[in-house]
N, C-alpha and C positions, 0 to 999 in steps of 0.2 A: 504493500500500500504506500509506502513512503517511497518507492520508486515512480510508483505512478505519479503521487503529489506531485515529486519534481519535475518527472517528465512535464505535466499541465502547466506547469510554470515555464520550464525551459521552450518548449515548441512555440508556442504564442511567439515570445522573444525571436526568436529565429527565425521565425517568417516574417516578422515584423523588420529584421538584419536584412534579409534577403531584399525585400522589397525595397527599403532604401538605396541599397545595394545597385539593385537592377533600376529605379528612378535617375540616380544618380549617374552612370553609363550612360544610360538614354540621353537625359537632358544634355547632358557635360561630352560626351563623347560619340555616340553613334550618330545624332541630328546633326550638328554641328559640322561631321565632316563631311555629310552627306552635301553642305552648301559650297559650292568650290569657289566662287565666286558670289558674295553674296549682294552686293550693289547692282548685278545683271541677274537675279532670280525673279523668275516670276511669281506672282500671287500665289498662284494654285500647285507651285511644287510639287514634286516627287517629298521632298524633306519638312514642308510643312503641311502635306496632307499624315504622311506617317505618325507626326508628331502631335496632328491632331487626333490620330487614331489612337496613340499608346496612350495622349493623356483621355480618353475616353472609355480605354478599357483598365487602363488602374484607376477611376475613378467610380467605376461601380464593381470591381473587384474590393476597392478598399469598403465605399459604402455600404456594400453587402455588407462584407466583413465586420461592422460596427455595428451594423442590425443584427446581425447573427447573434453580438455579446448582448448587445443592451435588449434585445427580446427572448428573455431569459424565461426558459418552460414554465409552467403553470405550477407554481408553491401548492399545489394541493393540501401538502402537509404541513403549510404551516397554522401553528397553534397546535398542532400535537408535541406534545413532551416524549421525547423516544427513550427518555431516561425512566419511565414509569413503565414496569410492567416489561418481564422478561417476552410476552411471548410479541406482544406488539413489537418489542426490537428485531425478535426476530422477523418478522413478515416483514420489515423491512430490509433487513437487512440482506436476506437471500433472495431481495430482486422483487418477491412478489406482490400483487395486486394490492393498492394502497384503501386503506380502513375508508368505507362510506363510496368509494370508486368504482363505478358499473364497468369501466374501460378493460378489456382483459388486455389491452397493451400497457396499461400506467406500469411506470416502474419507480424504484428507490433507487438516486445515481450516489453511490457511497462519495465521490470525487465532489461533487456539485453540492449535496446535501440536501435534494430536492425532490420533489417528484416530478415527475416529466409526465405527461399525458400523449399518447401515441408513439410514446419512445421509440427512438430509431436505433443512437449510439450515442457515445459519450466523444467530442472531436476535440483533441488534446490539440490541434492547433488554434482554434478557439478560445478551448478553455471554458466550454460550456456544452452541456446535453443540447440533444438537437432532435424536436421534438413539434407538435402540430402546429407552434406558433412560429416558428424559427426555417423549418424546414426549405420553404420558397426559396428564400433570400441564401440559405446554406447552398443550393444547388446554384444559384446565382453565381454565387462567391467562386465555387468550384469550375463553372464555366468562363467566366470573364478571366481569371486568375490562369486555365488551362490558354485561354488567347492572348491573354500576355507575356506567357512565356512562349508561346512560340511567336509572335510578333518580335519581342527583344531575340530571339534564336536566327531570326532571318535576317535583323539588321546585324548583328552580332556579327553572323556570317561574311555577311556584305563587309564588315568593316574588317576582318580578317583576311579576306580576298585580298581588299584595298591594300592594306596593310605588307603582307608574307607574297604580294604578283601571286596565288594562286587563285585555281578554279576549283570550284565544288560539282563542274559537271557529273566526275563520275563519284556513283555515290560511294564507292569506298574511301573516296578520298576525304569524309568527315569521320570513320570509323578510324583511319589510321592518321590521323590528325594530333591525337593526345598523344599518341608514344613518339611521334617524331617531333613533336612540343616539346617533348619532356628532354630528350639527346640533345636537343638546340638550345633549349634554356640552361641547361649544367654545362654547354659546352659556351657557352658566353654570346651564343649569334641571336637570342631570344631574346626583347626586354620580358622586364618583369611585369608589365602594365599590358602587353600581349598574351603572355600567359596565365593573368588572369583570367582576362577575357574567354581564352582556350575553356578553360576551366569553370566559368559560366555556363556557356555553350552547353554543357553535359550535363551543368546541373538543371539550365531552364528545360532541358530537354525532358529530362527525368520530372521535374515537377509536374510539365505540360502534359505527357503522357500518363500519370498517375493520376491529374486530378480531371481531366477528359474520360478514361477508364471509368472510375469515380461516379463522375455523374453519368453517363448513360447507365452505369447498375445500379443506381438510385432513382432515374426516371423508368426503367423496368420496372420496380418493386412498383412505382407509383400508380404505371399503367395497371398493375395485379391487383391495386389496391392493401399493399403489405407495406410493412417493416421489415429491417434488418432484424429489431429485436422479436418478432415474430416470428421470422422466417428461423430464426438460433433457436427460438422453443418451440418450435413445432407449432404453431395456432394455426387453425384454420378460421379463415373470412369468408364471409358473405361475397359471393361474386356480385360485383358491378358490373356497367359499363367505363370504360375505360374514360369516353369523356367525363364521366361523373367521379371517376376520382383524381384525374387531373384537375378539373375544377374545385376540388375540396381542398388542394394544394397548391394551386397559381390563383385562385379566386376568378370573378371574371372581368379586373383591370390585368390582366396577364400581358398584355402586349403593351401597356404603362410601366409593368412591374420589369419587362426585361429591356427595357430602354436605358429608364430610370430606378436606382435604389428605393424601396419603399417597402411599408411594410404591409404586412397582410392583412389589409382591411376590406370588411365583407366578409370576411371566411368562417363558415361557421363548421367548426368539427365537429363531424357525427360519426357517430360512436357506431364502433362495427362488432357483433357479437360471432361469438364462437360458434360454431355448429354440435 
């Protein structure tokens, strides 16, 4: 439990690292050389339409992101004392269905100290349950957050091209990219400010790819009508229609809500029973 704790503390931080990290490239380095001349650029740019576009997708990657904390799952239990009454501790604390709650998804997030209604999982980069109020905006997060890392991947590229006279036609040549980074930087023909860069590359790569992954196994569940936490304990639901429980999850401003960060208003959760 105390690894967890810290993990929930440390992730948050580290994405939080990264994202400056990747802001800071963008703004200060990749736009900047995209302009060769910039007294003969036109309006509508190759380097200020890009620039319009990254600041567009970290600002509703971030804005999710803050909705996601500050709409924090349904206190069910608060007002209960879980210090009275061994057996109440326990039905919390082994996860199950919280005292007065028809919901057979509510859960106890030992981490959070909450209950959560329609629990999904607990997202240690967050650093909160993610759950019927929060859910929209969390797959938002993981969307926008998957298009900016590979938007900073492409320009990244771009600027490495520029940079090392190479081409990324063939694709092996970003595969074998890092081990002849790594013989050229210890051998002194690499700056340090390139090999970072190198080393970007892999990681937006990696993030882009897991939180893309991510969300389309989260919009399956959604089309099923499930949870994660559901689907780990075996429940069975009430089959819907698939737009019926999209719409219980994107409400019906959904094409406001993936524009713009916002939170889930209108949505009302209905409770799905077990069979």
């Amino acid at each position: 439990m105390l690894v967890l704790r810290l993990l929930n503390v440390v992730a948050p931080a580290y994405f939080l690292c990264i994202s400056l990290v990747t802001f800071v490239l963008q703004i200060f380095l990749f736009i900047p050389s995209m302009f060769r001349d910039p007294s003969t650029t036109p309006l509508f740019s190759p380097a200020l339409l890009h620039g319009a576009l990254f600041l567009f997708l970290s600002a509703n990657a971030l804005g999710n992101y803050i909705l996601v904390i500050q709409s924090s799952p349904e206190e069910l239990g608060k007002g209960f004392n879980l210090g009275e009454g061994a057996e109440m501790v326990a039905d919390w604390l082994d996860g199950s269905r919280s005292p007065g709650s028809a919901l057979p998804s509510t859960h106890y997030c030992r981490l959070c100290a909450r209950v959560t209604q329609r629990h999904d999982h607990h997202c240690f980069f967050t650093g909160n349950c993610i759950g019927s109020r929060n859910m929209r905006n969390f797959i938002m997060f993981c969307l926008y957050t998957s298009l900016a890392c590979l938007d900073s991947l492409v320009a990244g590229m771009a600027y490495i091209s520029a940079s090392l006279s190479m081409s990324f036609a063939n694709p092996l040549a970003f595969l074998t990219l890092l081990p002849h980074s790594i013989s050229q930087f210890f051998s002194g023909a690499l700056l340090s400010s390139e090999m970072f860069v190198i080393l970007m590359l892999y990681l937006w790569l990696g993030i882009g790819l897991a939180c893309a992954g991510f969300c389309c196994h989260q919009l399956l569940l959604i089309l099923r009508g499930q949870t994660r936490y559901q689907v780990r304990k075996g429940m069975v639901v009430r089959a819907r229609p698939w737009r019926e429980n999209l719409r219980e999850v994107f409400g019906k401003r959904w094409l406001l809500g993936l524009l713009i960060p916002m939170l889930n208003v209108g949505n009302d959760c209905r409770r799905q029973k077990v069979k």
